[in-house]
DOMAR-150441 format. One record per residue (C-alpha): residue number from 0; residue in three letters; chain; x, y, z. Coordinates in steps of 0.2 Angstrom, whole numbers, plus 5000, padded with zeros to 4 digits. Example, Ala and Ser with C-alpha at 12.3 -4.5 7.8 and 13.67 -1.06 7.14 Angstrom:
<atom><num>0</num><residu>ALA</residu><chaine>A</chaine><X>5062</X><Y>4978</Y><Z>5039</Z></atom>
<atom><num>1</num><residu>SER</residu><chaine>A</chaine><X>5068</X><Y>4995</Y><Z>5036</Z></atom>
END
This chain:
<atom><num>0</num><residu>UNK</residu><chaine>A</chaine><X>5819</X><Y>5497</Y><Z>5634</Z></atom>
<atom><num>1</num><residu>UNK</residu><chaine>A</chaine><X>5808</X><Y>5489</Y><Z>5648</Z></atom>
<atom><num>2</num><residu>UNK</residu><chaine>A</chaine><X>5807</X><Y>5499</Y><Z>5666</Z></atom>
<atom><num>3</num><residu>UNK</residu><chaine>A</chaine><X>5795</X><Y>5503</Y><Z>5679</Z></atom>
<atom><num>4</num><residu>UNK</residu><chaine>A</chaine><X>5783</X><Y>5510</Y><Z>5666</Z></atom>
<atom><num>5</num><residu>UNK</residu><chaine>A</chaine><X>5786</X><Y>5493</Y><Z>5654</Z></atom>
<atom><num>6</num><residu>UNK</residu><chaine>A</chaine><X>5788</X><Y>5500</Y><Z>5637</Z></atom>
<atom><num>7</num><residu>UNK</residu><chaine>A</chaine><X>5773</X><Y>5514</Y><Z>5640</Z></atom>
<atom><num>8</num><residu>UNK</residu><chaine>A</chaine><X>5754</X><Y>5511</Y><Z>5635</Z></atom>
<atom><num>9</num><residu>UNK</residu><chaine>A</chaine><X>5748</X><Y>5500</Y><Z>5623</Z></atom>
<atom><num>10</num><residu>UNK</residu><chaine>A</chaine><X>5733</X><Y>5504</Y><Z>5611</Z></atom>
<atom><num>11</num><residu>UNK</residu><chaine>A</chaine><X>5721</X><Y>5493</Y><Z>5606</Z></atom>
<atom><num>12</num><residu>UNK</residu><chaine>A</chaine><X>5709</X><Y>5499</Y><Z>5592</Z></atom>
<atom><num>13</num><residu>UNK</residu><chaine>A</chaine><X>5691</X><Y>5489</Y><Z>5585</Z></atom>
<atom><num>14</num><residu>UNK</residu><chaine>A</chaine><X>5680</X><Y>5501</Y><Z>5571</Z></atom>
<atom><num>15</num><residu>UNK</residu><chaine>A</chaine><X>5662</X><Y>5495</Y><Z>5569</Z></atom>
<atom><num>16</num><residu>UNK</residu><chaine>A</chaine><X>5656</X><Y>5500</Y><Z>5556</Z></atom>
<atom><num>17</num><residu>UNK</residu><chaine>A</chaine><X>5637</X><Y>5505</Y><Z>5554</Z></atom>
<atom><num>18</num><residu>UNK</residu><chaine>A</chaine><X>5631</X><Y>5489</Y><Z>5546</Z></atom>
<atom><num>19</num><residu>UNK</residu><chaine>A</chaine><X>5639</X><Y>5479</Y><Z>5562</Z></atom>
<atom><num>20</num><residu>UNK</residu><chaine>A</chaine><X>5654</X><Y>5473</Y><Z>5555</Z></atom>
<atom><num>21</num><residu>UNK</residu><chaine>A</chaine><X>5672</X><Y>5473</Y><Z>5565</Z></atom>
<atom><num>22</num><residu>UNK</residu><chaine>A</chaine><X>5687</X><Y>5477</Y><Z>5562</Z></atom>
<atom><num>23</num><residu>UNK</residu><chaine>A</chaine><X>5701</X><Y>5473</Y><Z>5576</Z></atom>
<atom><num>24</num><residu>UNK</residu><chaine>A</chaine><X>5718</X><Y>5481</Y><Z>5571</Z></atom>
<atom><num>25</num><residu>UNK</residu><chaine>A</chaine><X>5736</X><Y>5476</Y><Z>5580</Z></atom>
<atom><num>26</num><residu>UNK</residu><chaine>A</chaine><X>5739</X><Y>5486</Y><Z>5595</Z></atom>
<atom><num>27</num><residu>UNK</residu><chaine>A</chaine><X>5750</X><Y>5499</Y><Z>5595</Z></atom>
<atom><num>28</num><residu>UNK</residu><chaine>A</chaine><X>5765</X><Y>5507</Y><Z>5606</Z></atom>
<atom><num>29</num><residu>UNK</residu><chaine>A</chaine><X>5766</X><Y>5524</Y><Z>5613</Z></atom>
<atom><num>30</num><residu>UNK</residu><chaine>A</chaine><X>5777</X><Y>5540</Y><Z>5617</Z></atom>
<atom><num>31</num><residu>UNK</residu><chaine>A</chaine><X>5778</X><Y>5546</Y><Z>5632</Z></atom>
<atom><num>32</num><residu>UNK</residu><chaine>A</chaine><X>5782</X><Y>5566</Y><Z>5629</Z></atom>
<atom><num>33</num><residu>UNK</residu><chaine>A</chaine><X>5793</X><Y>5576</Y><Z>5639</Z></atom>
<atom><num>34</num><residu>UNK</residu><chaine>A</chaine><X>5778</X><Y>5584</Y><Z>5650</Z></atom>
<atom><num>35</num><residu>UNK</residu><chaine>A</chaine><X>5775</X><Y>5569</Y><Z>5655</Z></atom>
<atom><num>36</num><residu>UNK</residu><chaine>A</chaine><X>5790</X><Y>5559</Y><Z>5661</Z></atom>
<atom><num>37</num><residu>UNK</residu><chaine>A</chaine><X>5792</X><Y>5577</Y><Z>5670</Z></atom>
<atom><num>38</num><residu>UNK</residu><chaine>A</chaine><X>5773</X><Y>5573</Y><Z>5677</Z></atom>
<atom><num>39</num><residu>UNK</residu><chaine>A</chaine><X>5778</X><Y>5557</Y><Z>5684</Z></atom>
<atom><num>40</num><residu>UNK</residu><chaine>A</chaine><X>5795</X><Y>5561</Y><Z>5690</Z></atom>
<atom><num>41</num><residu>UNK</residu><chaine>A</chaine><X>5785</X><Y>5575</Y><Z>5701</Z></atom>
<atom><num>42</num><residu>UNK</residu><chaine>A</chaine><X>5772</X><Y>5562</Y><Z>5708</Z></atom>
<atom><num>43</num><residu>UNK</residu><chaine>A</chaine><X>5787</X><Y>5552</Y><Z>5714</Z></atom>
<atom><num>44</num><residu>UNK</residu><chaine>A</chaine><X>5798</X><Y>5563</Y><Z>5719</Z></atom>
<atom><num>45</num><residu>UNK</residu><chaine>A</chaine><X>5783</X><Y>5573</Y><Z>5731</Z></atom>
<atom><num>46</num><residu>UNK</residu><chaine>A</chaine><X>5788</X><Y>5589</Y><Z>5723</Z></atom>
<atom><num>47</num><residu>UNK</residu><chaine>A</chaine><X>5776</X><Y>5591</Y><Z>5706</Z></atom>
<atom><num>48</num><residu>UNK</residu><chaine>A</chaine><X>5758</X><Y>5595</Y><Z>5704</Z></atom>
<atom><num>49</num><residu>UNK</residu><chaine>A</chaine><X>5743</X><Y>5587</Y><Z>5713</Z></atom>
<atom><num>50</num><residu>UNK</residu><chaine>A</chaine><X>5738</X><Y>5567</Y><Z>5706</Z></atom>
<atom><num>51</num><residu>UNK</residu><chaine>A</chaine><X>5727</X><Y>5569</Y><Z>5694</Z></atom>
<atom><num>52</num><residu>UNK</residu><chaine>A</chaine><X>5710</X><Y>5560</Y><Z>5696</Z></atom>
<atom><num>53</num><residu>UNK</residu><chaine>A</chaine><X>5704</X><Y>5557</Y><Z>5678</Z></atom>
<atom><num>54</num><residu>UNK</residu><chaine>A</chaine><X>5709</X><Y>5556</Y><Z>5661</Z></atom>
<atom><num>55</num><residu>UNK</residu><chaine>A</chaine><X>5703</X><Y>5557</Y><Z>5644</Z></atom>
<atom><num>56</num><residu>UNK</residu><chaine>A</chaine><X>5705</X><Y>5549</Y><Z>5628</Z></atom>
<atom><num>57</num><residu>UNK</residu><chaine>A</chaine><X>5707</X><Y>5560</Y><Z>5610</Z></atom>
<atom><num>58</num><residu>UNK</residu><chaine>A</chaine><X>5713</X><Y>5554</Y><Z>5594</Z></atom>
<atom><num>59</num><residu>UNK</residu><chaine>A</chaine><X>5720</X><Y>5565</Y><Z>5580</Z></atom>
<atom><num>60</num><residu>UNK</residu><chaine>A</chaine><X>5718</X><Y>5564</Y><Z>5561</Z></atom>
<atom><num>61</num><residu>UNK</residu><chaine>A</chaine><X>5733</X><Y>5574</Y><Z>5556</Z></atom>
<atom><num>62</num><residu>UNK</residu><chaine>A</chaine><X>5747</X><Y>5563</Y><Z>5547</Z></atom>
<atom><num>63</num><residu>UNK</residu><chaine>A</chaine><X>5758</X><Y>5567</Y><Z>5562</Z></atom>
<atom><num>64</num><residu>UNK</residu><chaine>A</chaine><X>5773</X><Y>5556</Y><Z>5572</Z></atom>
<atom><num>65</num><residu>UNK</residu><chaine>A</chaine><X>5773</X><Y>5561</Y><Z>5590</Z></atom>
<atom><num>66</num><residu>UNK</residu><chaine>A</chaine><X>5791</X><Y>5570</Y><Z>5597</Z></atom>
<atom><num>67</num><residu>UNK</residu><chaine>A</chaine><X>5796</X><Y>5570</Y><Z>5614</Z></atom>
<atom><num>68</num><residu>UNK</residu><chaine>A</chaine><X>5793</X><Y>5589</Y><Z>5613</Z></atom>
<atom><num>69</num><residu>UNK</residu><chaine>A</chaine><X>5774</X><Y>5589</Y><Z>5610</Z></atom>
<atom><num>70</num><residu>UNK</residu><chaine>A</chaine><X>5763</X><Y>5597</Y><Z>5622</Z></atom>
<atom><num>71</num><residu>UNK</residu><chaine>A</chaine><X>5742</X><Y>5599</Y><Z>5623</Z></atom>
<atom><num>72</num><residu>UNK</residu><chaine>A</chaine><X>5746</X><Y>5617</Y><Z>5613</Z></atom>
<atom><num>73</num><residu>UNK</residu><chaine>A</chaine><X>5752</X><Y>5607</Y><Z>5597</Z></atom>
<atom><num>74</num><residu>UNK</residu><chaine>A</chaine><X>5734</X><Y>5598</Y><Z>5599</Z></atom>
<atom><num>75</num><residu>UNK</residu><chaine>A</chaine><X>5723</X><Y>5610</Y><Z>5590</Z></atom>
<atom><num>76</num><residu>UNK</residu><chaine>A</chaine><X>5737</X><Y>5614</Y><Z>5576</Z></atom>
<atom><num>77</num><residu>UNK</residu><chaine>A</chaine><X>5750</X><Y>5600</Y><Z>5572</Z></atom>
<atom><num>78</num><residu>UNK</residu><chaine>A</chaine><X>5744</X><Y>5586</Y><Z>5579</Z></atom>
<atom><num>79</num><residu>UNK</residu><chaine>A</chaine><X>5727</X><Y>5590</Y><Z>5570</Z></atom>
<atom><num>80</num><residu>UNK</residu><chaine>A</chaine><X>5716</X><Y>5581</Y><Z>5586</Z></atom>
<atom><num>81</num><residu>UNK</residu><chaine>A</chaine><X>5699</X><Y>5576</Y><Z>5577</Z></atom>
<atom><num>82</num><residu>UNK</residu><chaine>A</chaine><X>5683</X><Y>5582</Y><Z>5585</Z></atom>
<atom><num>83</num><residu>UNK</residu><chaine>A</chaine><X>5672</X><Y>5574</Y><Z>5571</Z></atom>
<atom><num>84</num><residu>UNK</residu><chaine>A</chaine><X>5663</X><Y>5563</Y><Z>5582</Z></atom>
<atom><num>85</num><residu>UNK</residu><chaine>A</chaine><X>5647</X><Y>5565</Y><Z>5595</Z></atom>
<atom><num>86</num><residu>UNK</residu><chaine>A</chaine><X>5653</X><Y>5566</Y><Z>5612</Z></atom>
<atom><num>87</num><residu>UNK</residu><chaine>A</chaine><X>5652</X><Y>5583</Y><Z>5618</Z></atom>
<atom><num>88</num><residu>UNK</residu><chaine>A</chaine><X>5669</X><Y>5579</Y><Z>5627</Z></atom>
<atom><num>89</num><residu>UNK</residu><chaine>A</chaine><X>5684</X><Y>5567</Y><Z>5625</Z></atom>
<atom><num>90</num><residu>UNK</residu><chaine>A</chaine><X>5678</X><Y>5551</Y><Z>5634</Z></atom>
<atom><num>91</num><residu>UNK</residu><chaine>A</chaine><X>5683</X><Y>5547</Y><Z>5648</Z></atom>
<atom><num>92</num><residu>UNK</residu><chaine>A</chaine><X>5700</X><Y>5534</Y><Z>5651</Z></atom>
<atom><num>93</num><residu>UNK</residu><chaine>A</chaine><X>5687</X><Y>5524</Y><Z>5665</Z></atom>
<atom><num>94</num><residu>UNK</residu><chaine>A</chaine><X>5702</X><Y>5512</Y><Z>5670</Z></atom>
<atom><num>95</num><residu>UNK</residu><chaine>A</chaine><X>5706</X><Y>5498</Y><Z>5681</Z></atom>
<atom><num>96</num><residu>UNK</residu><chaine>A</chaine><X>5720</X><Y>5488</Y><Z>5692</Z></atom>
<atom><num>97</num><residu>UNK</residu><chaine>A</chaine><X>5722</X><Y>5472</Y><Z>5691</Z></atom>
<atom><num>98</num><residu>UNK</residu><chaine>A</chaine><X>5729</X><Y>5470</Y><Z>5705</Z></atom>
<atom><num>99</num><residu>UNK</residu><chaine>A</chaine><X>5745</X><Y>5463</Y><Z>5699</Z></atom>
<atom><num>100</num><residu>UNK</residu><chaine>A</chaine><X>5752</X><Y>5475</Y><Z>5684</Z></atom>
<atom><num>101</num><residu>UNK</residu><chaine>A</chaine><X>5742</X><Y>5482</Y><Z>5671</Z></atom>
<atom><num>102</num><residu>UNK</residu><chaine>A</chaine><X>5730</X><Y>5496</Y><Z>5672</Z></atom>
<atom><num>103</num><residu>UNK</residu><chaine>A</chaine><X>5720</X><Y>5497</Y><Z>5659</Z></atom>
<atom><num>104</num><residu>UNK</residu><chaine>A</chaine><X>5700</X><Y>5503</Y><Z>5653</Z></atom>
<atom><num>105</num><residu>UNK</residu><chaine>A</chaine><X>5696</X><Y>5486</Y><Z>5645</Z></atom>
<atom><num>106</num><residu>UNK</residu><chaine>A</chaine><X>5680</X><Y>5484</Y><Z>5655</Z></atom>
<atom><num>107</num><residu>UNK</residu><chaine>A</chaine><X>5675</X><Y>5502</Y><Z>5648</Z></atom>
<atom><num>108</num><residu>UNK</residu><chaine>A</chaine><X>5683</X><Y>5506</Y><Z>5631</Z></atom>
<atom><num>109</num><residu>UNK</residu><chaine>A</chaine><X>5684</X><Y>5524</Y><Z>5625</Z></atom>
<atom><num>110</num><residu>UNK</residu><chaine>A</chaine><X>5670</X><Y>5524</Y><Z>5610</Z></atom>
<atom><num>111</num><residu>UNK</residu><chaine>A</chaine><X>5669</X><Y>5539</Y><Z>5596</Z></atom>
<atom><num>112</num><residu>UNK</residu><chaine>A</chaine><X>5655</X><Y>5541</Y><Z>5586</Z></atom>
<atom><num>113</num><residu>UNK</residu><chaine>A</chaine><X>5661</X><Y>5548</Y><Z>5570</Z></atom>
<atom><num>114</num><residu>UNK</residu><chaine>A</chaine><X>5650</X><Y>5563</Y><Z>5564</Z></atom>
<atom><num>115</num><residu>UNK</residu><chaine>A</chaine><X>5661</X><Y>5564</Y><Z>5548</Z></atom>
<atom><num>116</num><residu>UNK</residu><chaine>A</chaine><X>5672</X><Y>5554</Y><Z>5536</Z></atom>
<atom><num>117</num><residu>UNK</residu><chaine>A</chaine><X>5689</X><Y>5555</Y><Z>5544</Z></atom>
<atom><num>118</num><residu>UNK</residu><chaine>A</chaine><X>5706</X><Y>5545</Y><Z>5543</Z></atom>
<atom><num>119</num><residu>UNK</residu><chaine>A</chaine><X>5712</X><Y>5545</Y><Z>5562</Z></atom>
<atom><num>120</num><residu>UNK</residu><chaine>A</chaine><X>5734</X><Y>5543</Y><Z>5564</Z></atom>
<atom><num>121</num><residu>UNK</residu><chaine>A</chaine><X>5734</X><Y>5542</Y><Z>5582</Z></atom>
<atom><num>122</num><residu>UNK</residu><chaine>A</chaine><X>5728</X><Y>5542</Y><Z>5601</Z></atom>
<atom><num>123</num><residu>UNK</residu><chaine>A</chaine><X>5731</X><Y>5553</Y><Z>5616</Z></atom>
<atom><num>124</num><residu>UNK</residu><chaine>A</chaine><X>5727</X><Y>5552</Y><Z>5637</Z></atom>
<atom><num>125</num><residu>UNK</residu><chaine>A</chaine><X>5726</X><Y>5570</Y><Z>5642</Z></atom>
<atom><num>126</num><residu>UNK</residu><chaine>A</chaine><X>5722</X><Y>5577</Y><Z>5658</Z></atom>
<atom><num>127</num><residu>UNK</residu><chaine>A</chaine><X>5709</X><Y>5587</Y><Z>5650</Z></atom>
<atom><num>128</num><residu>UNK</residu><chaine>A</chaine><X>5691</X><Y>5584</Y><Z>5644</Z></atom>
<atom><num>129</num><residu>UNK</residu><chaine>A</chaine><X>5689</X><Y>5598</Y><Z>5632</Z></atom>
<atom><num>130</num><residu>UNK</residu><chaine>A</chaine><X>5685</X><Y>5593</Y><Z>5616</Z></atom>
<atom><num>131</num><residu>UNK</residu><chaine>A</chaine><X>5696</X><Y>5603</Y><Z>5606</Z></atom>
<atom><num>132</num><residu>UNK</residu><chaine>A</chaine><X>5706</X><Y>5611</Y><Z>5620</Z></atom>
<atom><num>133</num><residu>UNK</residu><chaine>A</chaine><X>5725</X><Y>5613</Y><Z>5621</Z></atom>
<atom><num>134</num><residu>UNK</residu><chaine>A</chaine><X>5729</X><Y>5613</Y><Z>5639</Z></atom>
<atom><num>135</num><residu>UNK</residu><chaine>A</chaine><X>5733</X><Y>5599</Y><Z>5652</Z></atom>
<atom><num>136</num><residu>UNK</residu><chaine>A</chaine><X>5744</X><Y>5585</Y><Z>5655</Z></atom>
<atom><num>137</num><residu>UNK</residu><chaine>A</chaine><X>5748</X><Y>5577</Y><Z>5638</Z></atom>
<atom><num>138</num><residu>UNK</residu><chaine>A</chaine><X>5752</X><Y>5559</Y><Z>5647</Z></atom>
<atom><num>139</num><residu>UNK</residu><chaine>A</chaine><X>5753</X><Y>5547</Y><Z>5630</Z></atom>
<atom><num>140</num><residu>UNK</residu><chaine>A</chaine><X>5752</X><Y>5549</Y><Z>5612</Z></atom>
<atom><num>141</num><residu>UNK</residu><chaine>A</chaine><X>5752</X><Y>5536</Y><Z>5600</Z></atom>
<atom><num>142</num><residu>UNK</residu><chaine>A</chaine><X>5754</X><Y>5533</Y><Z>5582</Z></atom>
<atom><num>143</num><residu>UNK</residu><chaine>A</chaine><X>5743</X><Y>5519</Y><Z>5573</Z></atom>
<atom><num>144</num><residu>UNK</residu><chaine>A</chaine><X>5752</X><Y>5506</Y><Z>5563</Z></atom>
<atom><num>145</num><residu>UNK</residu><chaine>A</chaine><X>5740</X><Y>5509</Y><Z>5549</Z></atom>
<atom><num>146</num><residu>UNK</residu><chaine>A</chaine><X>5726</X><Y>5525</Y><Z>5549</Z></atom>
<atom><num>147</num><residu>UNK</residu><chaine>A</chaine><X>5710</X><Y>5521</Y><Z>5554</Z></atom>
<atom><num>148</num><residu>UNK</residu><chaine>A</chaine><X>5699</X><Y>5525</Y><Z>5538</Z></atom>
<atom><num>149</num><residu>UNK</residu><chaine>A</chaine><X>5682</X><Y>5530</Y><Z>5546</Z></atom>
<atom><num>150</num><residu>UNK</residu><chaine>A</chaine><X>5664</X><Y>5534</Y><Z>5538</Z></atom>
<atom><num>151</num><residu>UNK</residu><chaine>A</chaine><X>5651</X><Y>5544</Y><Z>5546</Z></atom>
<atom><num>152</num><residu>UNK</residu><chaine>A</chaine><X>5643</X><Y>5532</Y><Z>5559</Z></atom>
<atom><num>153</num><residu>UNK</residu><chaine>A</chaine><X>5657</X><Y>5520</Y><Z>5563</Z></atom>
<atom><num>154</num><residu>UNK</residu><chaine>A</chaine><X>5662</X><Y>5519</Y><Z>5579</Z></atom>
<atom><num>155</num><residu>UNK</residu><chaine>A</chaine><X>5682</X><Y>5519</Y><Z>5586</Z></atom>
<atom><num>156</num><residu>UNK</residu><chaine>A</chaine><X>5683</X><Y>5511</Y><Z>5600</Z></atom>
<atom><num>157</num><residu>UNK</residu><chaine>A</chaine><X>5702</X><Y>5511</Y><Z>5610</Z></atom>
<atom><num>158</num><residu>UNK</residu><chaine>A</chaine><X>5708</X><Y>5505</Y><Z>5624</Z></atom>
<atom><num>159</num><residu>UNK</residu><chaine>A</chaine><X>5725</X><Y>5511</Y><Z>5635</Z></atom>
<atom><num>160</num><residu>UNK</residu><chaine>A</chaine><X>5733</X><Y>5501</Y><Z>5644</Z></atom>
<atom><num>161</num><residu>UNK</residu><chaine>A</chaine><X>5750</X><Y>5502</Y><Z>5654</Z></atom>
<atom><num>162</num><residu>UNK</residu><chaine>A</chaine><X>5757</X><Y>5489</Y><Z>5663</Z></atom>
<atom><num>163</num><residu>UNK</residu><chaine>A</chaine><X>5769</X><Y>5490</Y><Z>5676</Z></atom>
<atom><num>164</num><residu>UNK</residu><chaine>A</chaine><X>5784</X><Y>5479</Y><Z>5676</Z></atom>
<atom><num>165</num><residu>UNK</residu><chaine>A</chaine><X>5798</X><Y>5477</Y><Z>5690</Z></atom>
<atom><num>166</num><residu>UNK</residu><chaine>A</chaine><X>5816</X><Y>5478</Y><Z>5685</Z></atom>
<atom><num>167</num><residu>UNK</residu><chaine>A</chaine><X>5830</X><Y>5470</Y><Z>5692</Z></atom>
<atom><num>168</num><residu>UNK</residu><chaine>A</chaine><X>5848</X><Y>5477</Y><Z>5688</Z></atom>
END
């Protein structure tokens, strides 16, 4: 079902692999947990927490399907959140309006540079940049269609996107 927030974000995910090679796999759909339909009803409603300025991209390698009830505390544990790659933190979501609907980090994708072999389920947007935290405002998570199989050295690169569509009743 369509509403303000379209169908949630989108993910796009593209592996290179260390001898060049690309592999662009379908984009995926998202859920939006509980904390965060909560986040955004606060934000409209003038009664919730302060905006929140940036936001970072994570990805987990647990064979895990996101539930409404998951929060950044099932991170660490459940939703197994990799850290198996070189940035010292999760990149940041670096997004952009287009002026008409769709907010997105397309000009900057978020790139992980695996430091391990890893197969990687899913994504997340999370208020926090800590690499293996478990606090913050869980905002997305998505399951993949099909794992990312990773070797050391490839590079997942995703982009979020959300766009907004108007509803007419």
């Amino acid at each position: 079902m369509n509403s303000l927030l379209g169908t949630g974000f989108k993910y796009d995910a593209r592996i290179i692999l260390p001898d060049g090679r690309i592999i662009v796999d379908p984009r995926d759909s998202n859920l939006l947990p509980d904390v965060s339909v909560d986040f955004i009803a606060g934000l409209i409603r003038g009664d919730g927490t302060a905006p929140i300025s940036s936001w970072y991209v994570g990805i987990f390698e647990a064979d895990y399907v996101p539930t409404s009830g998951v929060t950044a505390a099932d991170l660490p544990g459940v939703v197994g959140q990799s850290s198996a790659y070189v940035s010292a933190t999760r990149p940041v979501w670096t997004h952009a309006y287009d002026g008409i609907s769709v907010i997105s980090n397309a000009v900057a994708e978020a790139e992980f540079v695996m430091t391990a072999p890893k197969t990687i389920y899913g994504a997340f947007l999370i208020s926090s940049s800590v690499k293996t935290g478990n606090t913050g405002v869980l905002l997305s998570i998505a399951r993949f269609s099909s794992p990312k199989i990773l070797d050391t050295g490839s590079t997942l690169s995703i982009v979020a996107s959300l766009t907004l569509i108007p509803t007419v009743l």
